[in-house]
VOGU-3710 file (C-alpha; in Angstrom, 3 decimals, decimal comma):
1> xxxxxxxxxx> 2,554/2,282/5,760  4,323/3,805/8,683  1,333/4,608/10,511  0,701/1,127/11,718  4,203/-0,006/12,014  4,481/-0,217/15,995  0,975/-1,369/16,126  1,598/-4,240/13,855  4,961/-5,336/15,304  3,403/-6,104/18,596
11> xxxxxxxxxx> 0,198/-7,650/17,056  2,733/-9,685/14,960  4,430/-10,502/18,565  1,384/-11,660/20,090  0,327/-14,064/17,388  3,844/-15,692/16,998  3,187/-17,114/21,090  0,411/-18,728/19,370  2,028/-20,400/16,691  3,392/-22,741/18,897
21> xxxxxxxxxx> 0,282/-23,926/20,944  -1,460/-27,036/19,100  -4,470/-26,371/21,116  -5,503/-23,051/23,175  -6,641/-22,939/26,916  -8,580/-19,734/27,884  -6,068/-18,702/30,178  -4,024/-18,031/26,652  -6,808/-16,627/24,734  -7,041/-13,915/28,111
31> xxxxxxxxxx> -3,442/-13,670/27,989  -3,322/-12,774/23,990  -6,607/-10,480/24,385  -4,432/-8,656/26,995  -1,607/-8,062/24,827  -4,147/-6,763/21,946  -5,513/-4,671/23,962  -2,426/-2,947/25,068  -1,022/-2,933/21,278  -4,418/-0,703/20,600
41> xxxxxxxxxx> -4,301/1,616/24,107  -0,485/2,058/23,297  -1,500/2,963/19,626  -4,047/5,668/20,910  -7,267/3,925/20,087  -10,199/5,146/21,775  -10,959/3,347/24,817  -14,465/2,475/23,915  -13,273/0,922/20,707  -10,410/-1,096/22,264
51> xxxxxxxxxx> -12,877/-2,485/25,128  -15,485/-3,308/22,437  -12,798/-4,992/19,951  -11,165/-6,890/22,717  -15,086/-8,313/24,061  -15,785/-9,326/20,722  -12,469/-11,201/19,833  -12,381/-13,199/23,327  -16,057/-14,513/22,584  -15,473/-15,567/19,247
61> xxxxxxxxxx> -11,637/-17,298/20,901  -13,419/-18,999/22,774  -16,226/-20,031/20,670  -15,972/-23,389/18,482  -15,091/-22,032/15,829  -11,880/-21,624/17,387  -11,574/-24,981/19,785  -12,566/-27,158/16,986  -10,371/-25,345/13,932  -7,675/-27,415/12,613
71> xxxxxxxxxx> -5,012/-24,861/13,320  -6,119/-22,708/16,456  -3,419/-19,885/16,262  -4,300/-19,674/12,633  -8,631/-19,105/13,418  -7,458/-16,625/15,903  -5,743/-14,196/13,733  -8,446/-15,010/10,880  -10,755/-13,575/14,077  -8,640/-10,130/14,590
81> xxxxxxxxxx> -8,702/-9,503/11,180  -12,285/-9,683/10,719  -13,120/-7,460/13,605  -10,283/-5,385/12,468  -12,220/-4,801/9,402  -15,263/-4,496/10,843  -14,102/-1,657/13,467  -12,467/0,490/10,180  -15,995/0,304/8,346  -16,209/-3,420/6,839
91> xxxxxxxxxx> -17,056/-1,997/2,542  -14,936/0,169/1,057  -17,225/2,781/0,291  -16,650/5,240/-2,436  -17,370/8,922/-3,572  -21,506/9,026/-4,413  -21,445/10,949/-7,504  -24,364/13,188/-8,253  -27,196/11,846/-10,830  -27,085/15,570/-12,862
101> xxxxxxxxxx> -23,401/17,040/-12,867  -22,223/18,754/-11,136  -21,137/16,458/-8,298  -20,309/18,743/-5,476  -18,018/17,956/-2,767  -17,081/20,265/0,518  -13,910/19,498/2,945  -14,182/20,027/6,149  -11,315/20,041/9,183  -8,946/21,856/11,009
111> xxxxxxxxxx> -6,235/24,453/10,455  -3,525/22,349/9,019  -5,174/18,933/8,800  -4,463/18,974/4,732  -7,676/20,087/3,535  -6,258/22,111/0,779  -3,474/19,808/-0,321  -6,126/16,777/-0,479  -8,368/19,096/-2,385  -5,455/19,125/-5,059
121> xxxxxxxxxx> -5,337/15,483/-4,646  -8,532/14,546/-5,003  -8,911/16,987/-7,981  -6,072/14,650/-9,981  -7,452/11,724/-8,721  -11,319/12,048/-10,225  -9,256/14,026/-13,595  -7,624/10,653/-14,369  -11,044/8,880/-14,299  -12,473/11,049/-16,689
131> xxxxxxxxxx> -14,136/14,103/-14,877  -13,588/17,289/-15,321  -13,078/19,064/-11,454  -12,491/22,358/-10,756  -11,351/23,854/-7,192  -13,466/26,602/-5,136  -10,964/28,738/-3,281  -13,797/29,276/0,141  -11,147/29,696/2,697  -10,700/33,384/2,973
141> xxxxxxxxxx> -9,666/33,617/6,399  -6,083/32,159/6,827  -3,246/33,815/5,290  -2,441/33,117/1,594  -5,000/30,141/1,167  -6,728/31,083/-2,106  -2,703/31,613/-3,571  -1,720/28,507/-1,661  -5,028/26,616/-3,435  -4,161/28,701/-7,077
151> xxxxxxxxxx> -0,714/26,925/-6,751  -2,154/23,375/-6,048  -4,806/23,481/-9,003  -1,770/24,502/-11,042  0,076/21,608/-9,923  -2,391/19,467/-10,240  -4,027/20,445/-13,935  -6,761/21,822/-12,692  -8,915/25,459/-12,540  -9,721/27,217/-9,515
161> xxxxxxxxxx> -12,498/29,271/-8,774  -11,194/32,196/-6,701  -13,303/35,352/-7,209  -12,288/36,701/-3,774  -8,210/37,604/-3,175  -9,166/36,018/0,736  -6,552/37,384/3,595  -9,717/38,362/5,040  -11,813/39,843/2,436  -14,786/38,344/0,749
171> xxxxxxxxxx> -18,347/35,970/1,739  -16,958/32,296/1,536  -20,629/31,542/1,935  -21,399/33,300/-1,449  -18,282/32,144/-3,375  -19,377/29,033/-2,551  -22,991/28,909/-3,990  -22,017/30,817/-6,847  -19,186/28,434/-7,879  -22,132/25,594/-8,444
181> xxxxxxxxxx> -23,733/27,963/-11,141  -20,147/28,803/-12,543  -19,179/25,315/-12,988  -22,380/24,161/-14,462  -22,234/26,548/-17,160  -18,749/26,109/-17,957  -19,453/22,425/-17,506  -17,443/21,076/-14,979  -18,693/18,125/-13,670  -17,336/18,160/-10,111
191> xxxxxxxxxx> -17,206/21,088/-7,513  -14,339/20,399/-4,977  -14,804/23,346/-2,344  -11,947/23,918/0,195  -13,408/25,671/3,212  -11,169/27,346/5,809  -10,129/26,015/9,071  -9,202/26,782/12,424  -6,736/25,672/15,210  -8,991/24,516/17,463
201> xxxxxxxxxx> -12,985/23,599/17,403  -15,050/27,002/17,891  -18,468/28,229/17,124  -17,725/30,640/14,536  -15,889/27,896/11,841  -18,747/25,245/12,721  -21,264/28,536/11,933  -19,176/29,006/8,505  -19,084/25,844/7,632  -22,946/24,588/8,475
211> xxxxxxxxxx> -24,226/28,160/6,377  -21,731/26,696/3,295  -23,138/23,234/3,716  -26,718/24,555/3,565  -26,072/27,020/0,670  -24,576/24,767/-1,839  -26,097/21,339/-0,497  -23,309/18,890/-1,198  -23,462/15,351/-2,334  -20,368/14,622/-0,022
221> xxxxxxxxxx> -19,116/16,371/3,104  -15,704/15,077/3,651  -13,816/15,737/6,840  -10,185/15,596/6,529  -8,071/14,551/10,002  -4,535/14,994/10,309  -3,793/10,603/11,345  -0,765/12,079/13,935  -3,286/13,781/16,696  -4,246/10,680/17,839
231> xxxxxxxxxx> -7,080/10,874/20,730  -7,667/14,084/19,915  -8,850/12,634/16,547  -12,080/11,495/18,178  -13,320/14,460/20,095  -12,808/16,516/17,114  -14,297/14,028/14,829  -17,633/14,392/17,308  -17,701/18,222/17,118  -17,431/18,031/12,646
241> xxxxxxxxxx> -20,075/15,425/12,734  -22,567/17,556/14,830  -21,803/20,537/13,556  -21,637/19,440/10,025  -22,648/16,160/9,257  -20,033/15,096/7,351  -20,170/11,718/4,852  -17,418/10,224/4,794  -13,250/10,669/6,586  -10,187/11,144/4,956
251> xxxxxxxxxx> -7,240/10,439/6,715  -4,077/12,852/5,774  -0,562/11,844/6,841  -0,580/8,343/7,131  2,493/8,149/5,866  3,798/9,849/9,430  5,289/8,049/12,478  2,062/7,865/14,044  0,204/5,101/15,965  -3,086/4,925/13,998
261> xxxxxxxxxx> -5,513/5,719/16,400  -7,722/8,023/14,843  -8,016/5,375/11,850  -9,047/2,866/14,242  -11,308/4,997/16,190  -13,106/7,186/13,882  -15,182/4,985/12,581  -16,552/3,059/15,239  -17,023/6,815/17,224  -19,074/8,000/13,943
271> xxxxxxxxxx> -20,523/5,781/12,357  -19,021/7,987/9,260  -16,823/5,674/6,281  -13,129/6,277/5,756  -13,281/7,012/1,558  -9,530/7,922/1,113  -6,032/7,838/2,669  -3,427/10,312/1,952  -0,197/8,493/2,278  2,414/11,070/0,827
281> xxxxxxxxxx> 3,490/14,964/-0,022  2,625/14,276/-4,211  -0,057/15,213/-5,737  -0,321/10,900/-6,688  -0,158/9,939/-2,960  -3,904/9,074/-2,756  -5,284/5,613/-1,924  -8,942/4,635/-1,866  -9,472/3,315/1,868  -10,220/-0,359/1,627
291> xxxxxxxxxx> -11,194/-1,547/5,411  -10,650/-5,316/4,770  -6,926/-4,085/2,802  -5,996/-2,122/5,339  -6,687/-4,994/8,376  -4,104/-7,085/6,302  -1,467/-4,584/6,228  -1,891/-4,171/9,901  -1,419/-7,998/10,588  1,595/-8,016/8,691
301> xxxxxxxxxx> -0,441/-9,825/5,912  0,646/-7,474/2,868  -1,482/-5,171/0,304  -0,735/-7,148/-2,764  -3,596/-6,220/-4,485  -3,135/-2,461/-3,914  -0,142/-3,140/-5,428  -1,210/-4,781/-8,130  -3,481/-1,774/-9,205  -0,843/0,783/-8,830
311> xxxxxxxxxx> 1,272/-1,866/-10,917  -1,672/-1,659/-13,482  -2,040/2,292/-13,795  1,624/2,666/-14,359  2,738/0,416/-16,411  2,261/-0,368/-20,348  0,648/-4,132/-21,019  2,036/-4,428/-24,442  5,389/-3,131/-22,885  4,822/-5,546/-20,030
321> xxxxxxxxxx> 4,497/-8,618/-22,590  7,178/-7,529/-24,952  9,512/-7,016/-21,846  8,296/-10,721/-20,433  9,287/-12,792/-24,097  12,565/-11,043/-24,032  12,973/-12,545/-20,716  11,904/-15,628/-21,335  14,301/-15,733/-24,442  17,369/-14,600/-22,597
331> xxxxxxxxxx> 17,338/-11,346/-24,162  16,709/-9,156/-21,377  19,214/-5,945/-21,321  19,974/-2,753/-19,220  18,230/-0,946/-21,124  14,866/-2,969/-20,407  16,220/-2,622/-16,962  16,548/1,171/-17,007  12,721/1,564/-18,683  11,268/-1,220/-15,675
341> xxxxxxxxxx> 13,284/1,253/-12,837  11,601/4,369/-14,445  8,377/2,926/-14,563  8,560/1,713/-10,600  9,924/5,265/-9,858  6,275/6,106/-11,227  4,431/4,284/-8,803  5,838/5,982/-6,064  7,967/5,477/-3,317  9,926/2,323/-3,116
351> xxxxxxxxxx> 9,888/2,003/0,827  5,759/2,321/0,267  5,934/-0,175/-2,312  7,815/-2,591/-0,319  5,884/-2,018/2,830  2,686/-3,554/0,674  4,337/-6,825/0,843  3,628/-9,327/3,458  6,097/-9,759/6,108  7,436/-6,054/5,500
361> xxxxxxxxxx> 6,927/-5,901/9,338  9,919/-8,200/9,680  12,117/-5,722/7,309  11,154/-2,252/9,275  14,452/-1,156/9,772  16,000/-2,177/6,637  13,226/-0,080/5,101  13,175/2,877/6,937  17,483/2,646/6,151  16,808/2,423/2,660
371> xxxxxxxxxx> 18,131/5,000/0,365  15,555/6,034/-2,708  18,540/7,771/-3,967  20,211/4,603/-5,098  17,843/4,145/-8,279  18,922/7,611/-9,086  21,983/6,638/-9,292  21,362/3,199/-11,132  19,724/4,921/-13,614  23,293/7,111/-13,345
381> xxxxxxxxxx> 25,267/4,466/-14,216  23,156/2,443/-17,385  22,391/6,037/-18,511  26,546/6,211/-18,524  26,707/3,518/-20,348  26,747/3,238/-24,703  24,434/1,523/-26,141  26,321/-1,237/-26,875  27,305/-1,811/-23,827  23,615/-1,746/-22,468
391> xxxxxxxxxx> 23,072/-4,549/-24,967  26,115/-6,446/-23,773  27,345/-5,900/-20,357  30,032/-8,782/-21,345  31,784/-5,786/-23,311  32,672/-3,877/-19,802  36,073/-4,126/-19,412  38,007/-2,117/-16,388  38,676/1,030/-18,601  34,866/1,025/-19,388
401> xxxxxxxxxx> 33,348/0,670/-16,048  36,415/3,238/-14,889  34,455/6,010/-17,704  31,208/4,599/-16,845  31,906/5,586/-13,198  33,788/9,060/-13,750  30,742/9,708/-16,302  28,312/8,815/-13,682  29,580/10,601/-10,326  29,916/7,278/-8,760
411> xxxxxxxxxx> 32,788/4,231/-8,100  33,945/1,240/-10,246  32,973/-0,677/-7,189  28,821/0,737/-7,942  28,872/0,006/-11,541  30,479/-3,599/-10,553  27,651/-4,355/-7,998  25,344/-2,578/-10,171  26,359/-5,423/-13,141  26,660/-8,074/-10,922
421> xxxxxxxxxx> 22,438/-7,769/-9,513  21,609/-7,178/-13,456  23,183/-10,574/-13,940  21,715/-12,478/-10,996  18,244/-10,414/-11,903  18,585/-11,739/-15,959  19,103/-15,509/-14,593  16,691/-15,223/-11,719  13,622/-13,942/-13,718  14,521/-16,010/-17,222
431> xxxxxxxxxx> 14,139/-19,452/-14,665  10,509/-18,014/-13,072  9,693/-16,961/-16,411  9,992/-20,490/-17,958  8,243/-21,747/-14,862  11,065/-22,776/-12,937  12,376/-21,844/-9,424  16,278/-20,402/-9,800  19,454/-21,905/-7,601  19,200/-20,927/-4,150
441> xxxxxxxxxx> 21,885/-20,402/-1,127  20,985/-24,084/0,627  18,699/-25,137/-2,058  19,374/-27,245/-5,062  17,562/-26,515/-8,269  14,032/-26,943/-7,877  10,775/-26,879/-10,223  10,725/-28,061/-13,791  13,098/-25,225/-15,081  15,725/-26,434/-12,659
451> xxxxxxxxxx> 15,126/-30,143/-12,729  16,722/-32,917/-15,186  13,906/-34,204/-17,556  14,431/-37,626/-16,377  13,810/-36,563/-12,824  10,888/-34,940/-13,394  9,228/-38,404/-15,244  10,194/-40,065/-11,806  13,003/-41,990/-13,151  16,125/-40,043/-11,679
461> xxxxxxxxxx> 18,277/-41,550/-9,002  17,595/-38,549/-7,223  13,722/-37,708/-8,259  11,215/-40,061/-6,371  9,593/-42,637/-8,609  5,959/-41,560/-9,254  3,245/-44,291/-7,989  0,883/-46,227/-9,782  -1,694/-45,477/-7,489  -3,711/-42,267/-9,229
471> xxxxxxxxxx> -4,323/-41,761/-5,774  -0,917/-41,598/-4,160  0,511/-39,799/-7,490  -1,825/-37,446/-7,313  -0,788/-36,354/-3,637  2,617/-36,536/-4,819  2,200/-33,947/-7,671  0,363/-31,395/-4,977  3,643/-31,592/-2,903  5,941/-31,371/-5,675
481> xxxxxxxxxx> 3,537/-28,233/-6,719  3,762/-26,983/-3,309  7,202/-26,938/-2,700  7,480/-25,214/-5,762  5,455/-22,904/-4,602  7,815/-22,278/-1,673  10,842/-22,361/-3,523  9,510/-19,908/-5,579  8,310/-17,448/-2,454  11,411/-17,665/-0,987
491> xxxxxxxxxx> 13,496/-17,042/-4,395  10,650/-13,484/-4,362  11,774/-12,449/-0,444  15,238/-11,807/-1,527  14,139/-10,458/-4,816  12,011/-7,931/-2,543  15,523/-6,773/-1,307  16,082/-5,337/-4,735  18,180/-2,290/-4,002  19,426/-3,149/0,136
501> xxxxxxxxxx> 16,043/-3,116/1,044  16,402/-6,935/2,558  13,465/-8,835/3,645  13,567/-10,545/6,606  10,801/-13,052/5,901  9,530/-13,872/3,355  7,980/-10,695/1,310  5,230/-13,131/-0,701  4,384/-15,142/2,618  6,234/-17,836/2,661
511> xxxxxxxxxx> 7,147/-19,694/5,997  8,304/-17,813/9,224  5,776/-14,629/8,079  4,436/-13,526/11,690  1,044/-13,961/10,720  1,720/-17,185/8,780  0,027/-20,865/9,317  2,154/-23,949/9,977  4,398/-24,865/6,970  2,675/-22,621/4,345
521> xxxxxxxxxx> 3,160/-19,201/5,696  -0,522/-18,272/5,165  -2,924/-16,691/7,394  -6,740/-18,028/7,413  -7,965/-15,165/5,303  -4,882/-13,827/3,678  -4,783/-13,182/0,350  -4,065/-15,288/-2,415  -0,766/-16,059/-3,352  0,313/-13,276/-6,586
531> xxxxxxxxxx> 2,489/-14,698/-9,389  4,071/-11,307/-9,992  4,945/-12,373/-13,486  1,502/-12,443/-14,605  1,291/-8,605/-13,532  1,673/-6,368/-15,874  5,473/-4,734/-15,362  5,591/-6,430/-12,135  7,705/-9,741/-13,238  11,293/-9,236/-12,013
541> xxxx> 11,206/-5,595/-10,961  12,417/-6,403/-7,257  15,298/-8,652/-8,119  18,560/-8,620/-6,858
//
C-alpha cells in the first residue's frame, strides 16, 4: 500500500541499527524512540498520538521484557508492532448488522472525500455475501450527485433509490426516511444512504446530516476521510464525531502517495474503529481494515493472509488442484499459464499484490516502475499462439515466434523471454511441487527433490552421515528442514519478481528482510511462514 511507503522505509531504517546490537543500552533505545518519532511527525500523525506512542514504546524498551529477550532488536520491533496495533484500534471490527432487516447504514464526510464511490463499493461488497443493498440517492445539493450515484449502482449491480432529480431540489431528510419503508417492502435487506457533503466543516451540513441521522436512526454511521489531508484528518474527524456521532471510519485513497496520518491518528483522536479501507478506483478495491494486518504491512512484515483471502475469492479450488497435479506431473502448459494470469488479473492490481509481501519495502522502486501492461501483452503473445503450440512450446521455431510476434503487436525478442520464464516457471514450480527446492544462482540443489537418494539416507560423500544419537539426529533433521525452508524462501523472492517486478529481499521473509530476526528473517510476531502451494491458485503464479 502506498500510503505507508515512506513511513515504513524509515521505520525499516531504524530497526536495521538494531539488528546489529547483541544487547541494547538506553542511550539506543532513546536514540531509536527518536527516530520513530520523527518517522510518525514526518508522516503527519497527530502530535498527541506520536508523544503517547513514543512514551509507551520507551517503557516497555526498557522494561525486561526487552533486557532479558534472547534477541533484543527482535522484542523491540515485536513492541512497535503491538502498539502500532493498538493505536489503529487493536480488533478488527466489522459492520453490526441489524437483528430485523433492513440494516441501515448512512455515510458521512466531506465534499470529495469518496462518499459516493464507497457507497458503490460497499454496495458490491455486502451483494457478494449474500444481501440484497440498495443505494439512497440523499445528496441533493452538489451538482449531478443523484446521476453520479444512478451511474455507480449501475456499475455496481445494484438499485438506487432516487425519488428527487437533486441539483438543488428536493428534502434529503424525507428521501431518506422514506427509503427505509421502500426498501422494507420491496425487501431489501440493507439501506446504504449517501448524504451530501461540503468543502469545508459548517453548521448547515452538520444540521443536515444530524436531522437524517435522527430520522432514519441508523445501525452504522460511517464517516468516510479522504487518507491524503493528513492533519487536517483529525480536526475534521472531531467536528463529524460531535456533530454526528459516527460508528465507525473508512479511509478512501489509501492507495495515494500519502503519509498515513489520518490512519494513524483517527483512532486514537476518536475513539471511533476503522471498518474498511478503500485502496483503489474499482468498484473491487475494498479491504476490511484489520489493525493488527495493517501494523505488519507498515513494518515491512507483509499481508500474507490478506492475500491469501483475495487468493481464495478469486480463484477455483478444483481448478487450483487440477492445475497443481499437472504440475507435479510435468504437464503444465501455456495455456494453464494464460488461465493462472487471468485469474491474478482478477484479484487486482499486481503492484498491490506484490506490495502484500514481506520485504516489498526493499522493492519500492521496482514496483512503482512496474508496467501492469506487460500481462496484457503476455496474454498477447500465448493468445497468438495455436494450440499446439501452447501444448508444446518445443514446436516454436523462428518462423513461428516471427507470426506469433507480428500476430501479437510485439517482438521475437518478447515471445523469446516470454518462453524462456514459462520454462524456468514449469521447472521451478514442478521441484516445490514435489517438495523440493529448485537450482539456484550460488546454490546447489537443495531439499529432497534436488538431493541424490543416497545423500539424503546420510550415506553420500557429500551428505553428512546422520548420528546415532536420536538426540543429535533429531537436531540435525530441524536444520536440514530449516535450510530448506530458506532455500525455498529465497527460490519465492525471485519468483515474486514475476514480470520485472524484482524483489530486493526476500518477498516470503527470508534473511536480510528489514524487520527480520538473526538468521531466519522473522520478526517476533510476524506471521507464519505461507507455503503458497497449498493456496488455492497461488502455487507458482509469481514465477519467473
Amino acid at each position: 500500500m502506498a500510503t505507508f511507503s515512506n513511513l515504513s522505509e524509515r521505520l525499516v531504517q531504524t530497526f536495521a541499527h538494531l539488528r546489529t546490537k547483541g544487547k541494547l543500552s538506553p542511550a539506543d533505545v532513546d536514540a531509536t524512540v527518536r527516530e520513530i518519532r520523527r518517522a510518525l511527525l514526518d508522516a503527519d500523525v497527530a502530535l498527541s498520538v506520536v508523544k503517547g506512542f513514543t512514551s509507551t514504546v520507551r517503557e516497555r524498551a526498557l522494561s525486561d521484557e526487552v533486557n532479558q529477550a534472547l534477541n533484543p532488536a527482535q522484542q523491540v520491533v515485536k513492541i512497535v508492532d503491538e502498539e502500532l496495533t493498538n493505536i489503529l484500534g487493536g480488533q478488527t471490527r466489522r459492520l453490526q448488522l441489524a437483528k430485523q432487516p433492513p440494516t441501515v447504514i448512512m455515510l458521512a464526510g466531506l465534499q470529495g472525500a469518496g462518499k459516493t464511490t464507497f457507497a458503490g463499493k460497499l454496495a458490491k461488497f455486502l451483494a457478494k455475501d449474500g444481501h440484497t443493498p440498495i443505494l439512497v440517492a440523499a445528496d441533493l445539493q452538489r451538482p449531478n450527485a443523484v446521476g453520479q450515484l444512478q451511474v455507480v449502482g449501475e456499475q455496481a449491480g445494484v438499485p438506487v433509490y432516487a425519488p428527487e432529480p437533486g441539483n438543488g431540489i428536493g428534502n434529503p431528510v424525507e428521501v431518506a426516511k422514506h427509503s427505509i419503508s421502500y426498501a422494507r417492502d420491496k425487501q431489501y435487506d440493507v439501506v446504504i444512504v449517501d448524504t451530501a457533503g461540503r468543502t469545508g466543516v459548517d453548521a448547515e451540513m452538520m444540521k443536515q446530516a444530524s436531522d437524517i441521522r435522527r430520522a432514519i436512526n441508523p445501525d452504522e454511521v460511517l464517516f468516510v476521510i479522504d487518507a491524503m489531508i493528513g492533519q487536517d484528518a483529525v480536526a475534521t474527524a472531531q467536528a463529524f464525531n460531535e456533530g454526528v456521532d459516527f460508528t465507525g471510519v473508512v479511509l478512501s485513497k489509501l492507495d495515494g502517495d500519502t503519509r498515513g496520518g489520518a490512519a494513524l491518528s483517527v483512532v486514537s483522536v476518536t475513539g471511533k474503529p476503522i471498518l474498511f479501507a478503500s485502496t483503489g478506483e474499482r468498484l473491487d478495491d475494498l479491504e476490511i481494515f484489520h489493525p493488527d494486518r495493517q501494523a505488519k504491512r507498515i513494518l515491512d512484515m507483509g499481508d500474507v493472509l490478506t492475500l491469501i483471502e483475495e487468493a481464495q475469492r478469486t480463484f477455483d479450488e478444483e481448478e487450483a488442484r487440477r492445475v497443481a497435479e499437472k504440475i507435479a506431473k510435468d504437464a503444465f502448459t501455456l495455456d494453464d499459464f494464460l488461465q493462472q494470469m487471468q485469474q491474478i488479473k482478477k484479484m487486482g492490481s499486481m503492484k498491490k499484490l506484490l506490495g502484500m509481501m514481506p520485504g516489498a519495502a526493499g522493492m519500492r522502486q521496482q514496483l512503482e516502475q512496474f508496467d501492469e501492461s506487460q500481462l496484457t501483452r503476455t496474454e498477447a503473445i500465448i493468445q497468438s499462439m495455436t494450440k499446439a503450440e501452447r501444448q508444446n512450446p518445443k514446436l516454436l521455431n523462428g518462423s513461428r515466434r516471427l507470426r506469433i510476434a507480428n500476430g501479437s503487436g510485439t517482438t521475437v525478442s518478447e515471445v523469446n523471454s516470454l518462453v524462456q520464464r514459462f520454462e524456468q516457471a514449469a521447472k521451478m514450480m514442478k521441484s516445490v511441487a514435489r517438495g523440493g527446492v529448485p537450482n539456484l544462482p550460488g546454490m546447489g540443489a537443495m531439499g529432497h527433490g534436488g538431493q541424490k537418494r543416497k545423500n539424503v539416507k546420510g550415506k553420500g560423500k557429500k551428505g553428512k552421515a546422520k548420528s546415532g544419537n536420536p538426540a543429535k539426529r533429531a537436531q540435525q533433521e530441524a536444520e536440514l528442514r530449516d535450510q530448506q525452508t530458506k532455500a525455498t524462501e529465497r527460490s519465492l523472492s525471485q519468483a515474486a519478481s514475476a514480470f520485472g517486478a524484482g524483489a530486493a529481499g526476500s518477498a516470503f521473509g527470508a534473511a536480510g528482510g528489514p524487520a527480520g530476526g538473526e538468521g531466519t528473517g522473522e520478526a517476533a510476531g510476524a506471521p507464519p511462514r505461507i507455503d503458497p502451494n497449498e493456496v488455492p491458485g497461488l502455487g507458482g503464479l509469481f514465477k519467473r
